[in-house]
DOGU-236494 format. One record per residue (C-alpha): x, y, z; residue in one letter. Coordinates in steps of 0.05 Angstrom, whole numbers, plus 5000, padded with zeros to 4 digits. Each point is the difference from the previous one (the first is absolute). Layout:
! residues N
XYZa;...
***
This chain:
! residues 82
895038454348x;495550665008x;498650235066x;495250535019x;498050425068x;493250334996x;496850595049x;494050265007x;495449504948x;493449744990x;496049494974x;494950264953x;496649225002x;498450045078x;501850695017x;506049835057x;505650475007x;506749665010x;505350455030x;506349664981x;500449394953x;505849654974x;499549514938x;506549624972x;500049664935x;492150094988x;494250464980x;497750345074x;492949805020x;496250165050x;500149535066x;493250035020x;496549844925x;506249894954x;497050604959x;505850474977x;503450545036x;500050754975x;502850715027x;495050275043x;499350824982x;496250365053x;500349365036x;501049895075x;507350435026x;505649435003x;506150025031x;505949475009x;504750215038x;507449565005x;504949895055x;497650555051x;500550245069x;495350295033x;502150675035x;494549845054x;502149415030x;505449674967x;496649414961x;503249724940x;494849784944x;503849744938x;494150094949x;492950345016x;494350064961x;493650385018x;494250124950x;495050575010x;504250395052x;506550235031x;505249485020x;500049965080x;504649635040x;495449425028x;504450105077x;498550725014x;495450334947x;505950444968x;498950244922x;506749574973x;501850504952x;500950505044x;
***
């Protein structure tokens, strides 16, 4: 069965940016309008960061995903990939 992750795309149909996506066995759509999903260039900075530690204050975060910005730990305000 196909699997596929995507980062960073968009739905030309009602203009929502999805930051990470994952579709298994099926065409990726959209969650909001079902419309399809493409790459995004020039689109919002993405960044999914897995398994880290934050050097600030310890906090373990198995997956994060921020769209339009850096990825902060939500405890103390540190940049994560730092």
């Amino acid at each position: 069965m196909e699997s596929n992750v995507f980062i960073g795309h968009h739905c030309p149909r009602c203009n929502t940016t999805v930051g990470t996506y994952a579709s298994v066995g099926s065409v990726p759509t959209c969650p909001g309008c079902g419309g399809p999903l493409q790459a995004a260039p020039g689109g919002p900075q993405t960044q999914v960061l897995v398994n880290v530690v934050c050097g600030g204050c310890g906090s373990r975060f198995g997956m994060v995903s921020v769209v339009g910005g850096e990825a902060k730990c939500p405890s103390c305000g540190k940049n994560l990939k730092e």
